[in-house]
C-alpha positions as CSV (number, residue, x, y, z in Angstrom):
1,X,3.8,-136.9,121.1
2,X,1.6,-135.1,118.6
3,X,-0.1,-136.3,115.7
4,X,-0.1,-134.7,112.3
5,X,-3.1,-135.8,109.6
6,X,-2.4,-136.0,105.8
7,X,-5.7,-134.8,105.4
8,X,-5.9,-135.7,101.2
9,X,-9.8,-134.7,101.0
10,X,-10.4,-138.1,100.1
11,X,-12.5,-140.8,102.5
12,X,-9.5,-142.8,103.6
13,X,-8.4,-139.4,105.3
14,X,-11.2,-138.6,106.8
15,X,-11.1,-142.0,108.5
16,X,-7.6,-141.5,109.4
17,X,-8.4,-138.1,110.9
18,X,-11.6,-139.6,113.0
19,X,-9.5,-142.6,114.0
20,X,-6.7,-140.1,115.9
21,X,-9.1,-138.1,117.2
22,X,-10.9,-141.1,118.7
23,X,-7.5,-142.1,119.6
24,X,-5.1,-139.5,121.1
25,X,-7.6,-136.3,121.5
26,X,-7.7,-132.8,119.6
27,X,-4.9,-131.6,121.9
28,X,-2.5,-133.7,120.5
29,X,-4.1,-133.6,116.6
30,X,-3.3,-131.4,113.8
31,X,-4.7,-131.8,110.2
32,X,-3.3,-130.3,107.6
33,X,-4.4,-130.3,103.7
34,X,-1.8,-130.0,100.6
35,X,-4.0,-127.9,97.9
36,X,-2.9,-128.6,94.2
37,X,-5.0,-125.7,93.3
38,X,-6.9,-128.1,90.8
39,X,-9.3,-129.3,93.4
40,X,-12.9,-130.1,92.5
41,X,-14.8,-127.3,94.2
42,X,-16.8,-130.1,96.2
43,X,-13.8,-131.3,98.3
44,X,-13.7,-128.0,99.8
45,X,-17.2,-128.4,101.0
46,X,-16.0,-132.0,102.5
47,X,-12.8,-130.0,104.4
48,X,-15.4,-127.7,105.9
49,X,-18.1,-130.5,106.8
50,X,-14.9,-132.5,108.6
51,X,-13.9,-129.3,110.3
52,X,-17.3,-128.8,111.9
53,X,-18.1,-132.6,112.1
54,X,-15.1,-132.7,114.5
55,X,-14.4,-129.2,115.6
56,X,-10.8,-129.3,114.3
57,X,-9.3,-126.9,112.0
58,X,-7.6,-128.5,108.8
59,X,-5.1,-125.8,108.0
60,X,-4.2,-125.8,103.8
61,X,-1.1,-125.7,102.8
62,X,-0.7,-124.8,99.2
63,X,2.9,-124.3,97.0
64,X,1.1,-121.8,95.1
65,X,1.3,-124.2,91.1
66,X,-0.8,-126.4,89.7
67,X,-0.2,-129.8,88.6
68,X,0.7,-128.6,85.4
69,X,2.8,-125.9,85.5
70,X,5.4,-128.4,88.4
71,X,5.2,-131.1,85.4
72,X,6.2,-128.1,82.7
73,X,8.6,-126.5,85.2
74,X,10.4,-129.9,86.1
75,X,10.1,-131.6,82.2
76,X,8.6,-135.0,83.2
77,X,5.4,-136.3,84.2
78,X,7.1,-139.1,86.7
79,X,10.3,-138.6,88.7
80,X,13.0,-140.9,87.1
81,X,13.3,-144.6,89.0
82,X,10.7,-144.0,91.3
83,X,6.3,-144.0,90.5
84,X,6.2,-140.5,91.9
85,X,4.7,-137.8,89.9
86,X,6.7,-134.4,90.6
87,X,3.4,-132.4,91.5
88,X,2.8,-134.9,93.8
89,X,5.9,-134.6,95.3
90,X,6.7,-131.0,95.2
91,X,3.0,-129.5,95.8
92,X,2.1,-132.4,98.4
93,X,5.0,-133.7,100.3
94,X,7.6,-130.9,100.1
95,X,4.6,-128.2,100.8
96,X,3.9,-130.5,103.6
97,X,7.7,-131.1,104.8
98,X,8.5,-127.2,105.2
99,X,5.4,-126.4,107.2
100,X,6.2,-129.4,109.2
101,X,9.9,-128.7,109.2
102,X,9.3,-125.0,110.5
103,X,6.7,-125.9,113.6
104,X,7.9,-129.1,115.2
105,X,11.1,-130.7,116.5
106,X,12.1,-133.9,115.2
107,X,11.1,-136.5,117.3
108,X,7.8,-134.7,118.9
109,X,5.3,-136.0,115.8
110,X,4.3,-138.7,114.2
111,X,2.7,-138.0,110.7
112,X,-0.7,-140.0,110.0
113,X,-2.0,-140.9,106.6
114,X,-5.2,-142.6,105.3
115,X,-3.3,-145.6,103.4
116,X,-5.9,-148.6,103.1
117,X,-5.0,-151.7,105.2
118,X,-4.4,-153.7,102.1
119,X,-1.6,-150.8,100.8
120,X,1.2,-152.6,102.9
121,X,3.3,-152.0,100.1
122,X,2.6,-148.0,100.0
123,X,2.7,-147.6,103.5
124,X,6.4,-149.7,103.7
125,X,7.9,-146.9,101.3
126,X,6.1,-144.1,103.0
127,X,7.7,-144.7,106.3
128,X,10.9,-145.1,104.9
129,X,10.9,-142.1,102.8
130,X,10.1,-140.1,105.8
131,X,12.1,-141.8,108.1
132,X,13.8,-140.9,111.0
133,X,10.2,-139.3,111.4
134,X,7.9,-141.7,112.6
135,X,4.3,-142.8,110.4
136,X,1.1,-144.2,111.6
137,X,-1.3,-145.8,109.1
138,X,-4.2,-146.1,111.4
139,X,-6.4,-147.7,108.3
140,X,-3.4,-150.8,108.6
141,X,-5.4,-151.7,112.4
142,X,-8.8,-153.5,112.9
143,X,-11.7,-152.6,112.4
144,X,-10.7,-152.7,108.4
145,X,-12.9,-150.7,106.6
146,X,-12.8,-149.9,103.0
147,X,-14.5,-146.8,101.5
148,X,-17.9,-148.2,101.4
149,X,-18.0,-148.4,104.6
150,X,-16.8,-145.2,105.2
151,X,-19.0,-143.8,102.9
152,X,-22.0,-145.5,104.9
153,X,-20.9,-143.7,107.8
154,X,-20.4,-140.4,106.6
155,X,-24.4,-140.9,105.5
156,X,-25.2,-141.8,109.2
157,X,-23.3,-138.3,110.5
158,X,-25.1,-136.5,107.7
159,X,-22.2,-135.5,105.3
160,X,-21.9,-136.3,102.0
161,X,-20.0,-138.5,100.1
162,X,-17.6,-136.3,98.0
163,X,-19.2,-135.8,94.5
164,X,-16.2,-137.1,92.3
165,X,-16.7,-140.7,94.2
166,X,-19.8,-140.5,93.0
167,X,-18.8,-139.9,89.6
168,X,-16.6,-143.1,89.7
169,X,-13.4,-141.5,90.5
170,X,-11.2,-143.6,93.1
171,X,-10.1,-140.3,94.7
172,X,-10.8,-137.1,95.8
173,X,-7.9,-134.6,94.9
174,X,-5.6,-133.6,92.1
175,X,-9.1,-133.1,90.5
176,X,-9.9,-136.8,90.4
């Protein structure tokens, strides 16, 4: 089995990353990163500090629109019945999906994301949504940590905090 990262840029998935790297080895980890092209230049600079904090590449994946032009192109800002926003959707997931799609036979992967352990709700639909592929939410086991305390430890390892946490944003990509 081989495990695949959602690496958002955001602390959650950094932990997430460090978590199946402590758990399963780089041999069997692959990070990958979904690029909006509206990123705030200093997540790039947190992808680059992961990468040689644990000597993995984080490959990008990116659809090629921005946020804006998927919401013009599709004529909503949120997909009918459902929360999802269609950049979301089409610039993360589906950019996500055909790279995944094209590399891997079902049923050799599990994909990892950085959901918080209080997020049961989230990670619920998540797996579902993906199903028959498997998910792993390793944020969902002990020790629970929230971003504070991954903050605190990205301070002991010498990498800093993204700057739009900083600013008060509650995540690091789509621009904040």
């Amino acid at each position: 089995m081989i495990y695949l990262v959602n690496v958002s840029g955001g602390l959650t998935s950094f932990e997430a990353l460090r978590r199946t790297l402590d758990r399963y080895g780089k041999a069997q980890t692959y990070a990958y990163f979904a690029d909006t092209a509206i990123e705030d230049e200093d997540l790039y600079r947190f992808l680059s500090d992961q990468e040689r904090y644990f000597g993995l590449p984080i490959e990008r994946v990116m659809e090629g629109r921005t946020p804006w032009q998927v919401m013009k192109d599709e004529r909503c800002i949120r997909i009918p019945k459902t929360d999802m926003a269609p950049c979301s959707n089409i610039l993360k997931r589906e950019a996500l999906d055909r790279v995944i799609c094209a590399r891997y036979d079902p049923g050799s992967y599990t994909r990892v994301f950085g959901y918080e352990w209080h997020e049961m709700d989230r990670m619920e639909r998540l797996a579902a949504s993906i199903a028959p592929d498997l998910a792993w939410f390793p944020l969902s086991e002990p020790p629970y940590v929230d971003k504070c305390h991954i903050a605190s430890f990205l301070e002991t390892i010498g990498i800093l905090v993204p700057r739009l946490y900083t600013l008060g944003f509650e995540h690091n990509n789509c621009g904040g």
